[in-house]
N, C-alpha and C positions, 0 to 999 in steps of 0.2 A: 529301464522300461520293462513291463511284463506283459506279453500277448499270450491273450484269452484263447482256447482253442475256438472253431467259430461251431455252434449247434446247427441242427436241419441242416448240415450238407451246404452251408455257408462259404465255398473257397474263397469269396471275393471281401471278404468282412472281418477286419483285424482288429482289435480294440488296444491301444495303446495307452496303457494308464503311467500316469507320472506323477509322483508324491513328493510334492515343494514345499518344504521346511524351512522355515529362518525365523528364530531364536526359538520361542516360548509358541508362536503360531504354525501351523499347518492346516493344509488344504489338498483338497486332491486338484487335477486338472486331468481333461480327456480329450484324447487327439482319436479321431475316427478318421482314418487312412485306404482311400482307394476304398469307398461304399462308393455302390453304382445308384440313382438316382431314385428307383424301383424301390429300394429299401430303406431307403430313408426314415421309412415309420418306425421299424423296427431299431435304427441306430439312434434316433430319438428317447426311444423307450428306454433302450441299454441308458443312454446318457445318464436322462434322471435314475434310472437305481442304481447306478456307479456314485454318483455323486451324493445317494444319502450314505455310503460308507465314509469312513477316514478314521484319523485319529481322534480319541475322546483321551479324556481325562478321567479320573476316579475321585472323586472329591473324599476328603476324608472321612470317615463313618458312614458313606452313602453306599448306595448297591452298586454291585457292577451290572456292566451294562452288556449287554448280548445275553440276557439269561431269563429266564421265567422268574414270575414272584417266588421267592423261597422263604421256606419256613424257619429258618439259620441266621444267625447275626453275620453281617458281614467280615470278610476275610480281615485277621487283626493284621497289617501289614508294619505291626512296629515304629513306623517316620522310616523306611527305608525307602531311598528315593530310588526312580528308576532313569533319570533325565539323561541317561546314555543313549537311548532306546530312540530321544529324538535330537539328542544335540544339545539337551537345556535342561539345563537341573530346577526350572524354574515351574510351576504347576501347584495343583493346590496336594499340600505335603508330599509336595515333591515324587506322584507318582504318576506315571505318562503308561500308557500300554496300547496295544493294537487289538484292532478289532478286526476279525475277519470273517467272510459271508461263508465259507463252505463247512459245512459242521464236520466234529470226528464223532465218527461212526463207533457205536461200542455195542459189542455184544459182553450180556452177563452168561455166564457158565456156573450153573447151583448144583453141586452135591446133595442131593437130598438127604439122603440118608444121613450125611455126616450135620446138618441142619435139623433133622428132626432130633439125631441125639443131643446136639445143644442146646437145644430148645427145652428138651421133656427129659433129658438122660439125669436130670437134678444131683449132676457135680459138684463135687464140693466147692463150696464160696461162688456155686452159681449167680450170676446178677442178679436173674431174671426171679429165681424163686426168693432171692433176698429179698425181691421189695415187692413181689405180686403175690408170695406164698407156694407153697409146692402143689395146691389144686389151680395156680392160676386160671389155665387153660378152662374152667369152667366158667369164669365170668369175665377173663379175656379173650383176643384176637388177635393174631400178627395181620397187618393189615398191609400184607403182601404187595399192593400194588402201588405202595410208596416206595419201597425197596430201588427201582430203578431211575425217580428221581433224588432221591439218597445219594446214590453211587454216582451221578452226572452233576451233580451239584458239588460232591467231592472233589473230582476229578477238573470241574471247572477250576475250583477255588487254587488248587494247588495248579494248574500252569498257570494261573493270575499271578501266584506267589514264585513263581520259579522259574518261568520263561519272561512275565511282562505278558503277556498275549490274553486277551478275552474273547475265546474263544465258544461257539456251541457246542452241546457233548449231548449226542443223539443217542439215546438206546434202541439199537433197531430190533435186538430179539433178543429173549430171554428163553434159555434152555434149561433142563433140569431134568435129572438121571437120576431115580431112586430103585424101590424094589421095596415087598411086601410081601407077609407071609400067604396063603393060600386061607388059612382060615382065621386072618385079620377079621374082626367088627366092623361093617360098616360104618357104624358109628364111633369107631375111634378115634381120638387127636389123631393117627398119623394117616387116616384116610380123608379127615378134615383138613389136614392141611395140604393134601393133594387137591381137595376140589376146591378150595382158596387158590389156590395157585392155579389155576387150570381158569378160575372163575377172574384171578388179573390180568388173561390174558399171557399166561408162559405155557413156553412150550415144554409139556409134561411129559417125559419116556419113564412108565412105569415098567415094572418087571415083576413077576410073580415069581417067589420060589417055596422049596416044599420045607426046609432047613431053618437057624439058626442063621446062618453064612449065606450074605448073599454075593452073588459072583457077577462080573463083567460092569459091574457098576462105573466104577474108575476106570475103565480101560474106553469104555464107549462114552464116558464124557471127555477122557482126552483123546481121544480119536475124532469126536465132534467136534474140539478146539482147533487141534492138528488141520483137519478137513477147510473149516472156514479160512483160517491164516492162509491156506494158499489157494482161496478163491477169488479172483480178485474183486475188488470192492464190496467185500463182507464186512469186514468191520477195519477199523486201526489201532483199539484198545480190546482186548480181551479182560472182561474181569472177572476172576473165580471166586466163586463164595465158597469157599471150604478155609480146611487148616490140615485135610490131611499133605504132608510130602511127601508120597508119591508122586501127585502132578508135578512134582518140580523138574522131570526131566522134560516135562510135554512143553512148560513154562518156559523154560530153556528156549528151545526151538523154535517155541513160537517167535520169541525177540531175534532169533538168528535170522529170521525171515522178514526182519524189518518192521513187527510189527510192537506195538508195546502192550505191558501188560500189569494189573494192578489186583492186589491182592485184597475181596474182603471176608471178616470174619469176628470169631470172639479170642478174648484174649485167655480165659480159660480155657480152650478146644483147638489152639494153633500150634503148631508147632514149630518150635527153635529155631528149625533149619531156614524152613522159610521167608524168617525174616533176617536175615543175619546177611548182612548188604555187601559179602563177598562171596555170594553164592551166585550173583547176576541171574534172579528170577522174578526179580519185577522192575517197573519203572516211577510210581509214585510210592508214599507213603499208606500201609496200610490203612484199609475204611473200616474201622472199628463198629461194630452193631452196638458193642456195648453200651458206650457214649450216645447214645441215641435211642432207647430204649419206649421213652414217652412217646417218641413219635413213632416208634412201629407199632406198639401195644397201644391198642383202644378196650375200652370196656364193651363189654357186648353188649345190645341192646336187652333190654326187659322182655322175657314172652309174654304177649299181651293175653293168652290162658291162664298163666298163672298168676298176675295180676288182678281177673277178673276174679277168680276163685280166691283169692284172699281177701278182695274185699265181698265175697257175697253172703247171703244170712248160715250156712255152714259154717264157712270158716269164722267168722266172727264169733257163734257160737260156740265153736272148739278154741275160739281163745277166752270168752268167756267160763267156761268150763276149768282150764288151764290154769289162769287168772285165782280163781276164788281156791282151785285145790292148792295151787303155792303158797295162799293166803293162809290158809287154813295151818299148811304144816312150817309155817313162818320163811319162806321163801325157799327152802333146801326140802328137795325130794329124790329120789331112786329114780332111773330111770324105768325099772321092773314095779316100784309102786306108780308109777304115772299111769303104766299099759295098763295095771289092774284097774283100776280108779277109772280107768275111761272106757274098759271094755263093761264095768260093772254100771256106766251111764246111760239113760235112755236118751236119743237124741230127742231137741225141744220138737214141740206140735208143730210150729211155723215150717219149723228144717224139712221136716215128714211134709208138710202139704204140698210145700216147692219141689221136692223130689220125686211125688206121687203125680204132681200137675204136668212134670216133665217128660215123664213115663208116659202117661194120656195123650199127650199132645206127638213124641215120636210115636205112637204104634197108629196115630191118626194119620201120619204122613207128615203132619207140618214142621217135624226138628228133629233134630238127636237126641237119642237117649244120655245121650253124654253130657247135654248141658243140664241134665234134672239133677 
């Protein structure tokens, strides 16, 4: 028997739950022990939501169950049966697991800095620039705020495969420790990928410096990891997105405190140490980004400026233009005879009206000069 501790200052209110197995069935039963008459609504209540838990089953090829729709084929479990779990090796392919109502708490821990050079540092035998190109980042997106159902959907699949238990995996907060230089672009990839991240909702600690070298970066996201692990009910998993090993003494410590810890990252930017399964610095199998690339990366959408400007009577014009001089020189030109050829063009009457009409209309007040 396991007693629930009781909520609202409950002493009088015990819930006694008992899990009755025999062969291949199971069922819960509930025994409410010394509820005084007053609360009865309340021990009612408890009953029916005790009683939609229990044991399920997994049917073969089907989803499991305690978990959000996912985008992932489900966990391949090989025909490996788990029927110890109730007594009975009997189930459809033989796989039985528990289902429990209280989720594990996961805080992610991102390395900025060591993510943006994965990302954009274009390493050799990069993933990412092998199959998006090395300007990627102009017509892609990491679309940041899947990232933490990624990593709870991992973490489900492998204690499904490894304890039997189907369990939920909460992300309660997502932190992230970078640094930038002082006269960074605001429009560059790595200020874009701070306000992406800022914009899914993670908590972003930027740092300014004047250098090359940036400092305290690592030290204050393990001090942040360190901090939560002994707060209590902050998280039960810690997961780091890096590959530098230096966190691995932080990683240590945190498991010395009872809590666990799961490492994600790429396999070009990790390093050795850290996976190497007698170092005791994690608890699952690494979450590889690599393997999963289609679903961080989206196409960016179309600016609908530039859309508009290529199809309106200009630009068709300049492709007309374009068009007829290719023709002319049988499809191969200089790029230094194009500029000539097109600086020596007068643009058409039509182009000049629209341009001129557009002028008239912003200095009237009614538009932009911008769209003539």
């Amino acid at each position: 028997p396991v007693t629930a501790a009781p909520p609202m200052r409950l002493p009088t209110l015990r819930l006694v739950v008992l899990l009755l197995g025999a062969g291949g069935a199971s069922s819960w039963s509930l025994q409410l022990a010394r509820v005084r008459p007053a609360r009865s609504l309340l021990a009612s209540v408890a009953a029916r939501q005790l009683q939609g838990l229990g044991r399920h089953r997994l049917r073969a090829g089907g989803p499991p169950h305690a978990t959000l729709p996912s985008p992932f084929p489900p966990p391949d479990m090989g025909g490996v049966g788990m029927g110890g779990l109730s007594g009975s090796s009997s189930g459809y392919g033989g796989l039985e697991f528990q289902t429990t109502a209280w989720p594990l708490r996961v805080m992610v821990f991102i390395d900025g800095s060591w993510l943006y050079y994965s990302l954009h540092g274009r390493r050799p035998n990069c993933p990412i620039t092998q199959r998006y190109g090395e300007k990627w980042f102009y017509s892609n997106s990491v679309a940041y705020e899947r990232l933490p159902y990624l990593i709870s959907q991992h973490l489900h699949e492998q204690l499904l495969r490894s304890h039997g238990v189907s369990r939920f995996v909460e992300v309660a907060r997502t932190v992230v420790f970078t640094s930038y230089r002082a006269d960074t672009p605001p429009g560059s990839p790595r200020m874009k990928m701070f306000r992406q991240m800022a914009k899914a909702n993670f908590e972003v600690h930027v740092s300014t410096t004047s250098g090359w070298q940036e400092k305290c970066i690592d030290i204050s996201l393990a001090v942040e990891m360190m901090h939560f692990a002994s707060t209590p009910g902050a998280y039960d998993i810690a997961v780091l997105l890096s590959g530098d090993k230096d966190f691995m003494p932080a990683m240590s410590r945190i498991r010395q405190k009872g809590k666990s810890v799961a490492l994600c990252s790429m396999r070009n930017c990790c390093s050795r140490d850290m996976l190497d399964p007698g170092q005791h610095v994690r608890d699952f199998e690494p979450i590889w980004l690599d393997d999963h690339l289609d679903y961080l990366i989206t196409p960016t959408p179309a600016n609908p400026s530039r859309a508009d400007a290529a199809s309106s009577r200009a630009g068709l014009a300049l492709l007309r233009l374009v068009t007829a001089f290719l023709v002319q020189n049988k499809g191969t030109v200089r790029s230094r005879e194009l500029g000539r050829f097109l600086q020596g063009c007068a643009p058409p009457e039509d182009v000049v009206a629209d341009a001129g009409a557009g002028l008239v209309k912003a200095a009237a007040g009614g538009g932009d000069a911008g769209e003539g």
